[in-house]
N, C-alpha and C positions, 0 to 999 in steps of 0.2 A: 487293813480291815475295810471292808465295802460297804459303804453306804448304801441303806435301803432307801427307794424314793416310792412314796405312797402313790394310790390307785389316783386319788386327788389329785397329789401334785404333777402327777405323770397329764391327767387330763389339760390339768391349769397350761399345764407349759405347751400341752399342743392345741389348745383354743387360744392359748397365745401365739402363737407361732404362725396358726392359720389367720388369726388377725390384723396381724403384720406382712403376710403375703395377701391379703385383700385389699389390706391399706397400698401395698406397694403397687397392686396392678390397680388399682386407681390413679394413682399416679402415674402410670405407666399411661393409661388408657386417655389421663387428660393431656400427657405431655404431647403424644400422639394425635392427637386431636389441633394441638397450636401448631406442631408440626405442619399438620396438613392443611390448614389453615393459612398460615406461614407464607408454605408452596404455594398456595393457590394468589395468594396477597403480589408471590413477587413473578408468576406464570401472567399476572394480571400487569403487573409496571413494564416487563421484558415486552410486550404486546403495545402498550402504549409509549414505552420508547421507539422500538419499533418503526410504529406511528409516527409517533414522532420525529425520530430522525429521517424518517421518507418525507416529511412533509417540511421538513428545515431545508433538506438537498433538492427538494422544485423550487423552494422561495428563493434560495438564491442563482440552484444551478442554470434554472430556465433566462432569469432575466441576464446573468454572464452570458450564455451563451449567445442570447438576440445580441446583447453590447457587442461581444469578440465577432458577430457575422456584420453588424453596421459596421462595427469598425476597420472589418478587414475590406468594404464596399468603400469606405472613404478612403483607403491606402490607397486609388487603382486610380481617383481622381487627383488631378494635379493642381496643386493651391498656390497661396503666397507662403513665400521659405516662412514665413512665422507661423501661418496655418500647417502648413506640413510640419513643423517642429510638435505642437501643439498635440497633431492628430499622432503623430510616435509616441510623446510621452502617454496620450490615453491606449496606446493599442500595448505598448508595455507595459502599463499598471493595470493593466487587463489581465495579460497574461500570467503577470505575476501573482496576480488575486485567486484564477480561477486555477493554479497550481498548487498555492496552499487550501485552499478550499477544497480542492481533490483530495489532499493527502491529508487533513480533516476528516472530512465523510470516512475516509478506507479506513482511519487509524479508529473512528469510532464503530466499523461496520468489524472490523476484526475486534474490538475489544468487545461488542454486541455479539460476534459467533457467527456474523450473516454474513462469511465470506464465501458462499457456494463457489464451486468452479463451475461455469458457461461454455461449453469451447464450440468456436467456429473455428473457418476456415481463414488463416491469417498470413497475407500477402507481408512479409517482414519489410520487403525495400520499401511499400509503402510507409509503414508503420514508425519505420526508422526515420524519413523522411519527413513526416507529420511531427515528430518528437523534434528533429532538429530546429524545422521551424519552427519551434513555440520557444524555443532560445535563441534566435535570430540578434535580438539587439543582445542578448548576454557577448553571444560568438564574436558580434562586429566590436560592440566597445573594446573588448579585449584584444582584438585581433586577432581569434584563433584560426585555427586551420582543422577542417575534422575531413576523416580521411577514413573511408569505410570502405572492408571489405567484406560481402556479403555471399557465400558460396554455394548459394541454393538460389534455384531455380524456381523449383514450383513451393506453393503455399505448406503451412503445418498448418495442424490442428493444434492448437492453447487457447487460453483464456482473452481475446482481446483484452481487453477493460484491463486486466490484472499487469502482462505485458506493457502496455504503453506504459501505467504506475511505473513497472518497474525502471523502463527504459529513462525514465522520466526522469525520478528523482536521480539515477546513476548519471545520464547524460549530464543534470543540472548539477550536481558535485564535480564532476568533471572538471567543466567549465569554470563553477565557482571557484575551485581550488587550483587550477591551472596559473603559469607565468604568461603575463603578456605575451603575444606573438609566438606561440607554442601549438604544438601540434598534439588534436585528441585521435587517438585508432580506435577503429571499432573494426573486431572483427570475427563473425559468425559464422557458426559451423556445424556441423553434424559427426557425432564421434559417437560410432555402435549406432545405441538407440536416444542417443541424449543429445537435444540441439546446447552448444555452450556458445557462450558469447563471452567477449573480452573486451572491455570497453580501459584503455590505456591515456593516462595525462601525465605531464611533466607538471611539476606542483610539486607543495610542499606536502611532506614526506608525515605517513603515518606512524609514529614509534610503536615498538612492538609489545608493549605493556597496554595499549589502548585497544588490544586484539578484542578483547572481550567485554570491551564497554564500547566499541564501535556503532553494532546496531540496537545498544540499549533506546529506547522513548529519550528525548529531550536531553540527551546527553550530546557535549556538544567538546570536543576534546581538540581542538585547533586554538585553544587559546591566542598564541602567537603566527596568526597565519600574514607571512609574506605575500601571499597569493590573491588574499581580497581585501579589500579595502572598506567594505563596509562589514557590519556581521547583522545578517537577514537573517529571517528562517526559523522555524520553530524546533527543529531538533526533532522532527517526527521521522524524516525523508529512510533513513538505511533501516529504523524499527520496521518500518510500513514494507520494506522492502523484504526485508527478513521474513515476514510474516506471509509476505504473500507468495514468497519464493517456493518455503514450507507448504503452502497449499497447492502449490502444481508440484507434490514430493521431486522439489528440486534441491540443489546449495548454493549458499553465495558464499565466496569468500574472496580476499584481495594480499598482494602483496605488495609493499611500498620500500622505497629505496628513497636514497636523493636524488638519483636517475629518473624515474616513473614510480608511478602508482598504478596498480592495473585491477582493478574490480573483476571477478569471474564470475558469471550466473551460469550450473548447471542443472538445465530442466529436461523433466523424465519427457520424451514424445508421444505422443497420443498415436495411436493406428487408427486410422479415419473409419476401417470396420468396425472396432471396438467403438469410439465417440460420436459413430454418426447418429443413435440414440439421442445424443445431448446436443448437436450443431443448432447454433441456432441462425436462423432466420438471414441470410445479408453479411455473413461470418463478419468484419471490420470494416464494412461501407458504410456504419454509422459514422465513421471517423473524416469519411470524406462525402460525403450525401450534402450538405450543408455549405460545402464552400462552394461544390458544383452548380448546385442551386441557384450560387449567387451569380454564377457566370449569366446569366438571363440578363440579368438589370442592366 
């Protein structure tokens, strides 16, 4: 049997019905509203981090950097062995300040989004050369031996800035994880259109369950490392590298034995017609403009 529904009730239900999609798009039209609001609130903090984070990396980077040019002007002068002892240990806790302080800024400027790609023109032997130096006392305490083979002649086009990072931290693992009196290889290539690098150390050995917690942030999976003796380091260096590897659509990956350990970065090359758009200014002479400099004094 079918129920009749009156003229009445039929209206009731749909003056109901419309009053509840009024009510709903009220609700829709306020949530909307804090939404955008919301955006606007955190478009406003992304701006003033920003800010902020440029103005944290002049307060310290500027004054490291005057320190690392006086101090590499007192290395050239010859003192009492207690003053030359003195001026080493400040040119290395130099260095070592203004390495984790790099890999800081990047790990904050990647989790900020500001990691644009810059590319100049980048002289590698230089480049490799500048990165070795800045582990100088790492190499000697240890006594290693680095052995590089570089099979390019003229300049690429990549990112300075992102580059040395990367050379950086892989160099400084290296070395860190390396046996006394052992030999690091590096060595670079061009295969098709991809420059690869292989940076190789005898050291202790990366087990192959740690494949995927390698380049996690602050993971740090050497619990029992034979190879250093102290344990430094924030656990930022392979995230930071990872990430920025990813931003010149390159890869990194590594393979380890108890023979070697060998880090591989492969990054896509730039065609200098295509990049020369974005070259900027002096391609990697920021990196040596400053020491040159100091040859004056």
């Amino acid at each position: 049997m079918t129920e009749t529904i009156s003229d009445k009730a039929l209206l009731e239900e749909i003056e109901r019905r419309f009053e509840q999609k009024n009510t709903m798009l009220e609700e829709l039209e306020f949530t909307t509203k804090k939404l955008y609001d919301l955006n606007e609130k955190l478009k406003e903090t992304d701006s003033v981090k920003g800010e902020f984070l440029s103005l944290i990396k002049n307060v310290f980077n500027n004054p490291v950097s005057s320190l690392l040019n006086l101090s590499s002007m007192m290395q050239k002068n010859e003192d009492s062995p207690k003053t030359e002892k003195i001026k080493s240990f400040l040119n290395t806790e130099l260095l070592k300040l203004n390495f984790q302080l790099t890999n800081i800024f990047m790990a904050a400027e990647i989790e900020a989004g500001e990691i644009g790609s810059y590319f100049s023109e980048v002289n590698l032997e230089k480049l490799f050369e500048e990165v070795i130096s800045s582990f100088t006392y790492l190499i000697e305490e240890k006594s290693l031996a680095i052995e590089s083979h570089i099979a390019l002649q003229e300049v690429v086009i990549s990112d300075t800035k992102k580059l040395h990072c990367i050379l950086s931290n892989i160099i400084s693992n290296a070395c860190e994880y390396s046996f006394r009196g052992k030999k690091i290889t590096i060595n670079v290539d061009i295969k098709g259109k991809n420059l690869v690098i292989d940076i190789t150390n005898t050291g202790d050995m990366i087990l192959k369950e740690y494949k995927k917690e390698v380049f996690n942030r602050f993971k740090k999976v050497d619990k029992k490392s034979k190879a250093r003796e102290s344990v430094e380091g924030l656990g930022l260096g392979l995230s930071v590298v990872n990430a920025l590897v990813d931003s010149l659509d390159g890869e990194i990956d590594y393979e380890s034995s108890e023979e070697k350990t060998t880090f591989t970065v492969v990054l896509k090359l730039q065609e200098k017609n295509v990049a020369e758009a974005l070259l900027g200014e002096g391609g990697n002479e920021f990196m040596f403009d400053d020491f040159d400099d100091m040859k004056e004094f």
